[in-house]
C-alpha positions as CSV (number, residue, x, y, z in Angstrom):
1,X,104.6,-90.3,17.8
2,X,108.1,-89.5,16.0
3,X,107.7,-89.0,11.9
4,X,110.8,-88.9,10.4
5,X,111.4,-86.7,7.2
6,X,114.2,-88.4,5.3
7,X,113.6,-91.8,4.3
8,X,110.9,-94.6,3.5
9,X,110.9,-98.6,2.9
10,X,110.8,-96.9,-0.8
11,X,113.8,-95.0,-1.0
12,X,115.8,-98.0,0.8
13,X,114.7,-100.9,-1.5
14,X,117.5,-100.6,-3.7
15,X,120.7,-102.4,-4.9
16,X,122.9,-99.8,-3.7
17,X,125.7,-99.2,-1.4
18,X,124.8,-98.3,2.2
19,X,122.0,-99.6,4.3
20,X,118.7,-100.8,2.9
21,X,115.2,-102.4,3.5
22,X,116.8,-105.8,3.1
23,X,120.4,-105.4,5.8
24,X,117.7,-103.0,8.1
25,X,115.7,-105.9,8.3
26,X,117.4,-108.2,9.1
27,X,119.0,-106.3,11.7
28,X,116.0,-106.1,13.6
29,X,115.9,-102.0,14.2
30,X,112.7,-101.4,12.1
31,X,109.3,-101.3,13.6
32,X,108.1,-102.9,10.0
33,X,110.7,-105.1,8.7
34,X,109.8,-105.7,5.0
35,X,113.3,-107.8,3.7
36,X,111.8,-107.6,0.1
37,X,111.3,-104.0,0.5
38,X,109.0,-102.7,-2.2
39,X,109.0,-101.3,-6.3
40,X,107.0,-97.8,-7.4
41,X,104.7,-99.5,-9.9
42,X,105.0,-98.3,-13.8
43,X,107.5,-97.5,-16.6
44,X,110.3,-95.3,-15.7
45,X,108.3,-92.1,-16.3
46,X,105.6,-93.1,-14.1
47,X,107.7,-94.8,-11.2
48,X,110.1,-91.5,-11.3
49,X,107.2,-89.4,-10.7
50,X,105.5,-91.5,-8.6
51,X,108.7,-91.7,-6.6
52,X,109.4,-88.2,-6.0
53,X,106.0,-87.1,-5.0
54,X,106.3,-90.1,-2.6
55,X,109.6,-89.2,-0.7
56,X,109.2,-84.8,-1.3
57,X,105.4,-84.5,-0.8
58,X,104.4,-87.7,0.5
59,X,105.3,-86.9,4.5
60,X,102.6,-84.2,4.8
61,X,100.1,-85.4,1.9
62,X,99.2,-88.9,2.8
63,X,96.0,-90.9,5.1
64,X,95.0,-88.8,7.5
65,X,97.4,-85.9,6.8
66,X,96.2,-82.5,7.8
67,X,97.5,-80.8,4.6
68,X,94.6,-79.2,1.9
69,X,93.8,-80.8,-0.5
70,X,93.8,-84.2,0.5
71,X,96.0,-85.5,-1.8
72,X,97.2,-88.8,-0.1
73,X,100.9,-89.0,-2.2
74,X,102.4,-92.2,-1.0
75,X,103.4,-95.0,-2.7
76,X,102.8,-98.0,-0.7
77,X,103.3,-101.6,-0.7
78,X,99.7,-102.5,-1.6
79,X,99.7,-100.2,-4.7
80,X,100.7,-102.7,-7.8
81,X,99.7,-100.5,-10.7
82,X,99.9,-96.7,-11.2
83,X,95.8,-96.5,-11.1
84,X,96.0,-98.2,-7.7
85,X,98.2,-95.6,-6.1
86,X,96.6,-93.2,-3.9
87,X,98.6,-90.5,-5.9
88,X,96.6,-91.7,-8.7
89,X,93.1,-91.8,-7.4
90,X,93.5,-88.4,-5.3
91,X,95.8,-85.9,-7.8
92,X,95.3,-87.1,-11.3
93,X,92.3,-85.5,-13.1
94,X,91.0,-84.1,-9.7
95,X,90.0,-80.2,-9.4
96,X,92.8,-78.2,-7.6
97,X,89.9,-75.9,-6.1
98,X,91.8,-73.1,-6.3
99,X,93.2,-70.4,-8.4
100,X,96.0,-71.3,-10.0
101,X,97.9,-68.6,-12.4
102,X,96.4,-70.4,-15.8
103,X,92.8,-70.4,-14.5
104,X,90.8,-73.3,-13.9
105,X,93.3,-76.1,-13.2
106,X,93.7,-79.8,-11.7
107,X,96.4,-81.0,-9.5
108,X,97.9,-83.3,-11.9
109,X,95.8,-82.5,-15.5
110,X,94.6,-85.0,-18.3
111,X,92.5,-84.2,-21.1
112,X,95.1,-81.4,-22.4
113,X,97.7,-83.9,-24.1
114,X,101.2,-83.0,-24.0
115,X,100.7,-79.3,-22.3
116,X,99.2,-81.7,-19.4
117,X,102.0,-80.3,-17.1
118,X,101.2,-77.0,-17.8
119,X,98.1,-77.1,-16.5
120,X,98.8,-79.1,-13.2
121,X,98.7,-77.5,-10.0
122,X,101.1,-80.0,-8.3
123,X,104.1,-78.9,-10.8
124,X,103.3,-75.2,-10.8
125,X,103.7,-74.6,-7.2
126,X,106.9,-77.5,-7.6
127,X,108.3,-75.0,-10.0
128,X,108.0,-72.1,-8.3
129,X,109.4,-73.4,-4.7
130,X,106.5,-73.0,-2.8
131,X,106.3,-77.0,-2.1
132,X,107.9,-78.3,0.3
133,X,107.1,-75.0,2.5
134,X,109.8,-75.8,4.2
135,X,113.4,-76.5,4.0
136,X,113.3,-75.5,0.1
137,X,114.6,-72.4,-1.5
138,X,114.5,-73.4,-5.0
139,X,112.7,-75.1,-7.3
140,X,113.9,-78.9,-7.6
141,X,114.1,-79.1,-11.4
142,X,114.6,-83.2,-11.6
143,X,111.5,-83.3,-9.7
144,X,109.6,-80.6,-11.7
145,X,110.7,-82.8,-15.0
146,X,110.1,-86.1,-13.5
147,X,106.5,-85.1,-12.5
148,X,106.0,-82.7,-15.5
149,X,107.1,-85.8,-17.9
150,X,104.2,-88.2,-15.9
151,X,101.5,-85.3,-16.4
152,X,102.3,-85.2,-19.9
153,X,102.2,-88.6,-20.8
154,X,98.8,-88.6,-19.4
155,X,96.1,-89.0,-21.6
């Protein structure tokens, strides 16, 4: 089995130029046509982070990934609220079980307000370009704030 590392049915459901879940469709050359494509759930801050994690993180961290912790960090079509998404339930408030440079820490804090992002796992390896492992040399700073402005809005 293929996986490819550039694209979902979430990054082309869009009203932009060029091709997307809708013309791919109806073109007949996906294995699951969805013509309606599908939305991140949540405000902006929440469907921005949502989104990134989804199409940076979400091709090794999802079901039945391999990757430690089991975060599961797609967004899929089933998930209609920010508490149904599987990057909810497995990253947000959840123990990183490891050592992270600030001490005790969880993969996407709550409980510490607006330094929530400082104390997040998830955005401390983002920031410091070790995630993706791959194909990344520096840190992607719209993705560090996008998820870093989720975390903190966190209660």
């Amino acid at each position: 089995e293929w996986r490819v590392i550039s694209f979902s049915g979430l990054q082309l459901t869009h009203t932009g130029p060029g091709a997307t879940m809708a013309t791919l469709s109806a073109g007949g050359v996906l294995s699951n046509p969805d013509p309606d494509g599908f939305v991140v759930p949540g405000n902006q801050v929440e469907s921005d982070a949502l989104g990134h994690l989804h199409a940076n993180c979400g091709n090794c961290h999802f079901e039945g990934g391999l990757v430690e912790p089991p975060m599961r960090l797609r967004v899929l079509s089933t998930h209609t609220t920010v508490a149904t998404t599987s990057t909810f339930l497995t990253a947000v408030g959840v123990d990183a079980n490891t050592d992270c440079s600030f001490g005790n820490c969880m993969l996407i804090a709550t409980g510490f307000g607006a330094g929530n992002a400082a104390q997040s796992r998830i955005i401390e390896r983002m920031a410091a370009s070790e995630m993706p492992p791959f194909g990344s040399e520096i840190a992607d700073s719209t993705g560090v704030s996008a998820v870093s402005a989720w975390a903190n809005s966190l209660p």
